[in-house]
DSSP file (Angstrom, degrees, kcal/mol; ACC not computed):
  #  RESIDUE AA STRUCTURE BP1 BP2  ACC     N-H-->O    O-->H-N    N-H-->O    O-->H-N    TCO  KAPPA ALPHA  PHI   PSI    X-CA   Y-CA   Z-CA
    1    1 A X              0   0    0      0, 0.0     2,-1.2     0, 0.0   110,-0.2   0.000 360.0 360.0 360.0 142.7   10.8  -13.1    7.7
    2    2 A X     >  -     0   0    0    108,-2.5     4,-1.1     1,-0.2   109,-0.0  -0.761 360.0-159.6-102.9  85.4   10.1  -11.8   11.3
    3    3 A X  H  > S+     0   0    0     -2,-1.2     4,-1.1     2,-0.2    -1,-0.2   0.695  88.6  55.6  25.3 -78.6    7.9  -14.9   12.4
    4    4 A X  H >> S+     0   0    0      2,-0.2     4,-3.2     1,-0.2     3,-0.9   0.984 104.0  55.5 -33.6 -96.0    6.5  -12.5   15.3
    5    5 A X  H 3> S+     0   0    0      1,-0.2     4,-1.7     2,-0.2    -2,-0.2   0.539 105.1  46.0  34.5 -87.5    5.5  -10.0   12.9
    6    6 A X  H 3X S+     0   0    0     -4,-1.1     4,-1.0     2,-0.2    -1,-0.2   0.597 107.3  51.2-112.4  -4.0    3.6  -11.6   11.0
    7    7 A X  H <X S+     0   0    0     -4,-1.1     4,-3.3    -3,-0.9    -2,-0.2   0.895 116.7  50.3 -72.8 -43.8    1.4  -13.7   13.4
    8    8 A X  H  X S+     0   0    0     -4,-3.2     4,-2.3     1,-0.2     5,-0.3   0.946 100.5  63.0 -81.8 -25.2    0.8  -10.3   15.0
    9    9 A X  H  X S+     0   0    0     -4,-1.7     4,-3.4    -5,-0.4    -1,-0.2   0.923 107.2  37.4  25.9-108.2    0.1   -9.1   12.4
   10   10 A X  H  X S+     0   0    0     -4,-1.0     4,-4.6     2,-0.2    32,-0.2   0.912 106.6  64.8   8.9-116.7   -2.5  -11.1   11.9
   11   11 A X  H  < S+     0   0    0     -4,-3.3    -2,-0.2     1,-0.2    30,-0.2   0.871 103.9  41.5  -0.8-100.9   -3.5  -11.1   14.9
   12   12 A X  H >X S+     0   0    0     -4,-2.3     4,-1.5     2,-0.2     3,-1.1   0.716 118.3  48.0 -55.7 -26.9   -4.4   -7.6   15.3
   13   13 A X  H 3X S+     0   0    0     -4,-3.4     4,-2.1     1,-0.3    -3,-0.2   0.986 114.9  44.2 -64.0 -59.2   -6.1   -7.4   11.7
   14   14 A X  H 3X S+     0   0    0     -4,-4.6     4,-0.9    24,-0.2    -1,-0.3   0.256 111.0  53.7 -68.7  -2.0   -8.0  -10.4   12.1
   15   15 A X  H <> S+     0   0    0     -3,-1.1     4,-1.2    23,-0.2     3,-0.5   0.769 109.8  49.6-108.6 -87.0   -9.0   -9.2   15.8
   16   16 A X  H >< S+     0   0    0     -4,-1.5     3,-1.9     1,-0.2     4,-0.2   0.789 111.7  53.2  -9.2 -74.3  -10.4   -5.5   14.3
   17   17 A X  H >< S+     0   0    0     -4,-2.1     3,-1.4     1,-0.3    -1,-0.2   0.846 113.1  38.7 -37.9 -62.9  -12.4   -7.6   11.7
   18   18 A X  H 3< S+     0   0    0     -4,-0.9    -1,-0.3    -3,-0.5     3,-0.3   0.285 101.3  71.4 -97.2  15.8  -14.1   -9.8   14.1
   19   19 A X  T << S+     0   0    0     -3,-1.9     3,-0.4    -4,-1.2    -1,-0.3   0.021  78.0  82.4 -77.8  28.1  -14.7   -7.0   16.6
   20   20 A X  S X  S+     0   0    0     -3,-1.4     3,-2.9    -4,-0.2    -2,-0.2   0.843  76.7  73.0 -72.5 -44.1  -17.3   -5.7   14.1
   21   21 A X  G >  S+     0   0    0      1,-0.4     3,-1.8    -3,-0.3     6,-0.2   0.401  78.9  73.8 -76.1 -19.6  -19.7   -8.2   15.6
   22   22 A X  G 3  S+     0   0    0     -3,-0.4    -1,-0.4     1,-0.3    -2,-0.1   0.659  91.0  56.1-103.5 -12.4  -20.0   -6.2   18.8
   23   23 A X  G <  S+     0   0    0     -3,-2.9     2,-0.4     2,-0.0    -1,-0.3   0.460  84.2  92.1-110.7  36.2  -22.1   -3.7   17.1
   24   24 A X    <   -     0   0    0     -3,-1.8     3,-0.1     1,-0.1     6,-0.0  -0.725  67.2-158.2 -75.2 146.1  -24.6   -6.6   16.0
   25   25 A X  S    S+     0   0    0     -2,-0.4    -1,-0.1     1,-0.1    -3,-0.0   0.527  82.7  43.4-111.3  -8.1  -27.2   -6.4   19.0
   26   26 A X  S    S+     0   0    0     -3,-0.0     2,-0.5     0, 0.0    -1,-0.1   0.393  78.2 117.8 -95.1   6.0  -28.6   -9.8   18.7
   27   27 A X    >   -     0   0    0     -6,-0.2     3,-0.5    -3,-0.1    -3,-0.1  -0.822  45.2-163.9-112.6 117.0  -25.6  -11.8   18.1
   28   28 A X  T 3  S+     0   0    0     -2,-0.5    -1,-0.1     1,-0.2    -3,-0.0   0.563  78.2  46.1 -72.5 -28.5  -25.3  -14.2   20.8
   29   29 A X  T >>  +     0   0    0      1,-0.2     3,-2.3     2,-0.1     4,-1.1  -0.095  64.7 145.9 -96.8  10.5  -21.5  -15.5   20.5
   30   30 A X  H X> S+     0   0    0     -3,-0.5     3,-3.3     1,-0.2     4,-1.1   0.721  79.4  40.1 -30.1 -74.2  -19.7  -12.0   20.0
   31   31 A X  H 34 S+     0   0    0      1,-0.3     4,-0.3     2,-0.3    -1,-0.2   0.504 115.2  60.1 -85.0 -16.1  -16.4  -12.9   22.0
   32   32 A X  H <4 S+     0   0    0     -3,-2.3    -1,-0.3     2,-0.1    -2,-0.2   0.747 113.5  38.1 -63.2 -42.4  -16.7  -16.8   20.0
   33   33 A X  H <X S+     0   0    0     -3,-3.3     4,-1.0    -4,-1.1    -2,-0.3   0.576 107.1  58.5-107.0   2.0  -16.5  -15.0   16.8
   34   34 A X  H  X S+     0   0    0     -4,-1.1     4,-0.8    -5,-0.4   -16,-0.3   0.769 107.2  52.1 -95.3 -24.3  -14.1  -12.5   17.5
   35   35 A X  H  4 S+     0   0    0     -5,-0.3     4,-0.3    -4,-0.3    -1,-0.2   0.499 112.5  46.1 -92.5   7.1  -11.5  -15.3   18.4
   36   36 A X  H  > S+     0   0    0      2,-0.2     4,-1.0   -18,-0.1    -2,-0.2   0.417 104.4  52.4 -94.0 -19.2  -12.1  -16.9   15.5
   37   37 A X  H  X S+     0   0    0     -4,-1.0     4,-1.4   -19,-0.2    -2,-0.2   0.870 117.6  49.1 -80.6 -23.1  -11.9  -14.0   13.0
   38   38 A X  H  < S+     0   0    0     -4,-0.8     4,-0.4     2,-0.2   -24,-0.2   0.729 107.2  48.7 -94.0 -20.2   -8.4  -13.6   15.1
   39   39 A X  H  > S+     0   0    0     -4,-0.3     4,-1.5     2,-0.2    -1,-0.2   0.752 113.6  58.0 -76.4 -30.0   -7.5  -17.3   14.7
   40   40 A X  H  X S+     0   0    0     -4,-1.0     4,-1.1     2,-0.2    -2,-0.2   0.688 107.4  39.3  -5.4 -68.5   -8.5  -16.2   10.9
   41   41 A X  H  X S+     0   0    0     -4,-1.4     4,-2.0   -30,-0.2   -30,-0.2   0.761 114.2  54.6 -89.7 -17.4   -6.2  -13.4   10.4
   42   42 A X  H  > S+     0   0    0     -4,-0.4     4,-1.4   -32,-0.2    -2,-0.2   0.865 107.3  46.7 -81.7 -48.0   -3.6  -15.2   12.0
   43   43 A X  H  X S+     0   0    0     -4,-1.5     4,-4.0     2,-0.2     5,-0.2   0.904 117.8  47.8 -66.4 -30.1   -3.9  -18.4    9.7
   44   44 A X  H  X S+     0   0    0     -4,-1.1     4,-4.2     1,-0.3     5,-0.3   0.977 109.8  50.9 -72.1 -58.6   -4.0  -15.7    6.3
   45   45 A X  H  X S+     0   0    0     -4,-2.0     4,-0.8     2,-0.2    -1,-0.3   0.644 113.5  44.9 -65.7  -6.7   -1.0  -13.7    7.5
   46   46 A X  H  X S+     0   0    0     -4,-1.4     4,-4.1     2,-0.1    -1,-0.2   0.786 119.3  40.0 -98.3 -25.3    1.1  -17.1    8.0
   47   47 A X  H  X S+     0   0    0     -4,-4.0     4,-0.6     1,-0.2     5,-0.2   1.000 119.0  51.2 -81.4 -30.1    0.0  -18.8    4.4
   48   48 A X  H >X S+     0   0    0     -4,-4.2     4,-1.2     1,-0.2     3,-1.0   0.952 115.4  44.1 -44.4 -52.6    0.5  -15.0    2.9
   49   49 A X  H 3< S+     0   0    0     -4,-0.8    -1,-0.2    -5,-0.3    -2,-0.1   0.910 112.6  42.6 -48.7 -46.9    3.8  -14.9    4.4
   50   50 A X  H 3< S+     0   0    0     -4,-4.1    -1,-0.2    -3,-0.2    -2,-0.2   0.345 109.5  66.4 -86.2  13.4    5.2  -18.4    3.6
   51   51 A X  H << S+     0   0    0     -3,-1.0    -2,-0.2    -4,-0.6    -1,-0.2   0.611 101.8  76.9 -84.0 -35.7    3.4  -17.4   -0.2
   52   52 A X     <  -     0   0    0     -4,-1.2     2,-0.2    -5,-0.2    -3,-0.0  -0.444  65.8-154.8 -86.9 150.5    6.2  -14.6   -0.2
   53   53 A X        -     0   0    0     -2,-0.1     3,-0.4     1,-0.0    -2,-0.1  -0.806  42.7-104.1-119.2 174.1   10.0  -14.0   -0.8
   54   54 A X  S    S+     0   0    0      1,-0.3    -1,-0.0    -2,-0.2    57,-0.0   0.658 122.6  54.4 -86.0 -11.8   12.0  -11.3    0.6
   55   55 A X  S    S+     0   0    0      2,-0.0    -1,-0.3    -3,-0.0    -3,-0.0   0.969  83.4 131.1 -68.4 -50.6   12.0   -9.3   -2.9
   56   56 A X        -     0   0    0     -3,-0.4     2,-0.1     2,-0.1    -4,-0.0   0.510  54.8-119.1 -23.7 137.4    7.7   -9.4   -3.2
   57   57 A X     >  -     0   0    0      1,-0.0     4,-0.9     0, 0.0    -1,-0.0  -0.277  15.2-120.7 -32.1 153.9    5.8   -6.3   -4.0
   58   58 A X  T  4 S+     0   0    0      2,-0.2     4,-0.1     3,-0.1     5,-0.1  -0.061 115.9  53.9 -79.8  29.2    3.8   -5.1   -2.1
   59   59 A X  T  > S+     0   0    0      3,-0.1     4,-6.0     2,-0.1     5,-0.2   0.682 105.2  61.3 -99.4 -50.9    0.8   -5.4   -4.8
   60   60 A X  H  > S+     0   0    0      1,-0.3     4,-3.0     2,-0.2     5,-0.3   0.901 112.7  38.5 -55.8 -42.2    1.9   -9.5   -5.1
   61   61 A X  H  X S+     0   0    0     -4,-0.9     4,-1.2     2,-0.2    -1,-0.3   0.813 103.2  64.5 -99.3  -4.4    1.0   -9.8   -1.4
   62   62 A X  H >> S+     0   0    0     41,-0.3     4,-1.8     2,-0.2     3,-0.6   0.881 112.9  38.2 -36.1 -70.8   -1.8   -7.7   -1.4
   63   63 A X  H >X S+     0   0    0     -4,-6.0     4,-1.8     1,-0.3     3,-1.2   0.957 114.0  49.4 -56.3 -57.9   -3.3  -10.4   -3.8
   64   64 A X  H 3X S+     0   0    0     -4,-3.0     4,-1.7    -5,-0.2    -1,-0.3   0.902 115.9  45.6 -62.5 -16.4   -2.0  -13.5   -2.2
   65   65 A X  H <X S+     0   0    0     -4,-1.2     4,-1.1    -3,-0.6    35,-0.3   0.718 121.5  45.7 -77.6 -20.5   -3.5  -11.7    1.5
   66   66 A X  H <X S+     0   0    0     -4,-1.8     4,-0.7    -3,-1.2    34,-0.2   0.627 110.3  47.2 -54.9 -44.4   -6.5  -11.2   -0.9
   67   67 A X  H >X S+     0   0    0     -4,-1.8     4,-2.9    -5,-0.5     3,-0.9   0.903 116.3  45.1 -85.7 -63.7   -6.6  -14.6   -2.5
   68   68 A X  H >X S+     0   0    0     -4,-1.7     4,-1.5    -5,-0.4     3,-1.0   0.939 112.5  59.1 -61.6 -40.5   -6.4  -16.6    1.2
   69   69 A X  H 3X S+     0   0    0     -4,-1.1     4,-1.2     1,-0.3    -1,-0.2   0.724  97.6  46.6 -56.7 -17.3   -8.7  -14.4    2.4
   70   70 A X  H << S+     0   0    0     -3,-0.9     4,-0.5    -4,-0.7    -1,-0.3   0.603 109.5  55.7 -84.0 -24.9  -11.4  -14.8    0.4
   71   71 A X  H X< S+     0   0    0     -4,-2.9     3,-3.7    -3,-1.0     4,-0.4   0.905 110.3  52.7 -56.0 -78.8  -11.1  -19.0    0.7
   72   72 A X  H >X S+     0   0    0     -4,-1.5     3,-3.2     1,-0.4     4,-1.7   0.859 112.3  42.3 -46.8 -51.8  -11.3  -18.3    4.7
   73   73 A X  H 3X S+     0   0    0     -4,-1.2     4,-0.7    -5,-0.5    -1,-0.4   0.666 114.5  49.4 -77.2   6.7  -14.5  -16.2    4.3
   74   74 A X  H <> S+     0   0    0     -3,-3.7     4,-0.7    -4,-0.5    -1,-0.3   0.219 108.7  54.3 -75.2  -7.2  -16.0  -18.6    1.8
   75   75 A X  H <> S+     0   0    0     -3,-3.2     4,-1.0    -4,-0.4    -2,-0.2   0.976 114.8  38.7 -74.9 -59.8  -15.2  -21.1    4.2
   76   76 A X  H  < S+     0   0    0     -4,-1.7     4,-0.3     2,-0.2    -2,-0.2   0.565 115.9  55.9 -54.5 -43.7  -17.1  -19.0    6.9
   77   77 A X  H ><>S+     0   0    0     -4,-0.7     3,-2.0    -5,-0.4     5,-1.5   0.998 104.5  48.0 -62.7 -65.7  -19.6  -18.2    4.6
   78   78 A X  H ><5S+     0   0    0     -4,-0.7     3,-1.5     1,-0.3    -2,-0.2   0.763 107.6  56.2  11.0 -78.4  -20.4  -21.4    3.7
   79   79 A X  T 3<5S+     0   0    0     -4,-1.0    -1,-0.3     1,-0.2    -2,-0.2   0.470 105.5  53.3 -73.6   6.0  -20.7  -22.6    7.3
   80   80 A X  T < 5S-     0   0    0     -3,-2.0     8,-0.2    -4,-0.3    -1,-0.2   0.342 132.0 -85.3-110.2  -0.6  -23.1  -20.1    8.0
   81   81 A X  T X 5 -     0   0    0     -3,-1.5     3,-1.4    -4,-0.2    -3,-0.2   0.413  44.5-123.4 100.6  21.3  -25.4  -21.0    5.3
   82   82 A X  G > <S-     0   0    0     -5,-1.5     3,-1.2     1,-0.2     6,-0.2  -0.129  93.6  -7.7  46.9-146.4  -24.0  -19.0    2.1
   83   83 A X  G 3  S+     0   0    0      1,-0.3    -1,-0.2     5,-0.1     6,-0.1   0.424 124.0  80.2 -25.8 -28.4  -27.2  -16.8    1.0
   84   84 A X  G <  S+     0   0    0     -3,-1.4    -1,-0.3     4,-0.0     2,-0.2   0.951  80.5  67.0 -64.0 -59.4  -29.6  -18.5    3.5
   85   85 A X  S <> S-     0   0    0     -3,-1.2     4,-0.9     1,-0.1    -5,-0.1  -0.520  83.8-131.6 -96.4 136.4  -28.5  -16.4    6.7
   86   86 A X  T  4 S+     0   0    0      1,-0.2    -1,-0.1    -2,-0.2    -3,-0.0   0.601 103.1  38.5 -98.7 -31.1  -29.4  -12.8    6.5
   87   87 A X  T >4 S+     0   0    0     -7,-0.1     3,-2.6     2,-0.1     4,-0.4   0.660  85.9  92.2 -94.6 -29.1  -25.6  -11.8    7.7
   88   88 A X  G >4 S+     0   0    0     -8,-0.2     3,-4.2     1,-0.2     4,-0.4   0.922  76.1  63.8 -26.3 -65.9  -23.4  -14.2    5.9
   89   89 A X  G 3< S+     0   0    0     -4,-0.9     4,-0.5     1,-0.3    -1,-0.2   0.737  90.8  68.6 -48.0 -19.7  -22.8  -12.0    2.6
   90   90 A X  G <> S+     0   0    0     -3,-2.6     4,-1.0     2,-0.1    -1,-0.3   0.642  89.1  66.6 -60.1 -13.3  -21.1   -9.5    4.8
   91   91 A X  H X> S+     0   0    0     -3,-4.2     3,-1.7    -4,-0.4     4,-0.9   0.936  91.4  61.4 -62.5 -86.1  -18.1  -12.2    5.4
   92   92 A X  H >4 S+     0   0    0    -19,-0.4     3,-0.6    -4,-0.4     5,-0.3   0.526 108.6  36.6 -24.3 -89.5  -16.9  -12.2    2.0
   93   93 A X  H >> S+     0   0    0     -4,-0.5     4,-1.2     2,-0.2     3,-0.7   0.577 113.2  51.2  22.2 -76.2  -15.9   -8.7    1.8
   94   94 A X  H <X S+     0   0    0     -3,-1.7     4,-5.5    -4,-1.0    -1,-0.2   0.949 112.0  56.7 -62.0 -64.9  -14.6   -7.9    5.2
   95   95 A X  H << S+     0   0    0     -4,-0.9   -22,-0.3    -3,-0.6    -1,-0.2   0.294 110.1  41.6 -65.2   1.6  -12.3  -11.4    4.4
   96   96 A X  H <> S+     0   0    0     -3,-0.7     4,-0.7    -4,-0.3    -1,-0.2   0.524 122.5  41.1-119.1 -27.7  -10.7  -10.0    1.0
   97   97 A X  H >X S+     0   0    0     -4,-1.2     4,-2.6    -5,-0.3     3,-0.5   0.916 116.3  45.7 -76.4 -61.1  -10.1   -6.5    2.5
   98   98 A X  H 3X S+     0   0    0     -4,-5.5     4,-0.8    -5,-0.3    -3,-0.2   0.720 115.1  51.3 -46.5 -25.9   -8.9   -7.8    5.9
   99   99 A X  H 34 S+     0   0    0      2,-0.2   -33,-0.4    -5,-0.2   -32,-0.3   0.547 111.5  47.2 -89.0 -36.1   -6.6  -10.4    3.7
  100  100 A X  H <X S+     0   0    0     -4,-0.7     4,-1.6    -3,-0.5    -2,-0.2   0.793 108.6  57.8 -68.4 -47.4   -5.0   -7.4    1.4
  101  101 A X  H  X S+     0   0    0     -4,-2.6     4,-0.5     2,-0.2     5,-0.2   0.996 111.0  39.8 -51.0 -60.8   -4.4   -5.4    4.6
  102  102 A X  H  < S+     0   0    0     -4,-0.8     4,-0.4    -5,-0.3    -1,-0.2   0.676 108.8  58.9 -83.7  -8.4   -2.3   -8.0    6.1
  103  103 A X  H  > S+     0   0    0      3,-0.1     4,-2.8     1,-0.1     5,-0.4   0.801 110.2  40.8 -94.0 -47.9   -0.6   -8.9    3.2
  104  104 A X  H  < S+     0   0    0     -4,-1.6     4,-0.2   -43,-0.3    -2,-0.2   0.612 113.0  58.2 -76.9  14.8    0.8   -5.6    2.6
  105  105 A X  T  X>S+     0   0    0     -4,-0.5     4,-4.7     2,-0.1     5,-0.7   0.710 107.5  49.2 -56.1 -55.9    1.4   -5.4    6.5
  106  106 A X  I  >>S+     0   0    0     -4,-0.4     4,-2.4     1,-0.3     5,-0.8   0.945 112.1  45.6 -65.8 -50.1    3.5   -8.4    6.1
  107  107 A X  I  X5S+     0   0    0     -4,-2.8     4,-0.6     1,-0.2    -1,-0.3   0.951 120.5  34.8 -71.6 -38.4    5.5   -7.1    3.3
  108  108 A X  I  45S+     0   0    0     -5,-0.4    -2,-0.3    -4,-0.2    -1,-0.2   0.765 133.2  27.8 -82.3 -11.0    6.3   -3.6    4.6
  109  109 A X  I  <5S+     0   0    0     -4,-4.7    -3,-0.2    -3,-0.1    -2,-0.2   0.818 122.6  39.4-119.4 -24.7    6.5   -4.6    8.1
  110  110 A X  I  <<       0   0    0     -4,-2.4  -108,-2.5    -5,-0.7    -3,-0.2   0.454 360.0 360.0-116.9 -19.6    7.6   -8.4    8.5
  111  111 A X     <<       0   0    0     -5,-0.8    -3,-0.1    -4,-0.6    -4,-0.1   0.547 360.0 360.0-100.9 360.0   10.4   -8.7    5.6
């Protein structure tokens, strides 16, 4: 496993995802949440990686980049006040797509 890789990886996925925020026009923290959706993608692509061996499909880490992403955005959701907060329910989503992307990053590009 290329280490490197798969933190950038990551990285970049999880940096796309949370530069959606910039075309909120009220959202006061843009550049707050955009390093945390990149601390984000970074934390999914390392437990999707160490989830993997060097045989995996790519389907099997599509679902484990799937699986940890979706915890992280239920984490996120969560802290944001699950139904209550008028943007929250977009997280979820974003975090199971963005978490499939980088697991089948990881496998074609990082093993």
């Amino acid at each position: 496993m290329n280490l490197l890789a798969v933190l950038s990886i990551g990285a970049i996925v999880g940096a796309i995802e949370g530069g959606s925020i910039f075309f909120a026009r009220n959202e006061p923290y843009k550049m707050e949440i955009t390093l945390a959706a990149t601390l984000k993608g970074v934390l999914v692509g390392l437990l999707t990686a160490f989830s993997l061996h060097l045989h995996s499909p790519w389907w099997q880490a599509a679902g484990s980049g799937a699986f940890y992403g979706l915890s992280f955005a239920l984490v996120v959701f969560l802290a944001k006040g699950g139904f209550k907060s008028h943007d929250a329910p977009y997280v979820v989503p974003s975090g199971v797509v963005a978490g499939a992307l980088i697991g089948v990053l990881i496998s074609l590009l990082a093993f």
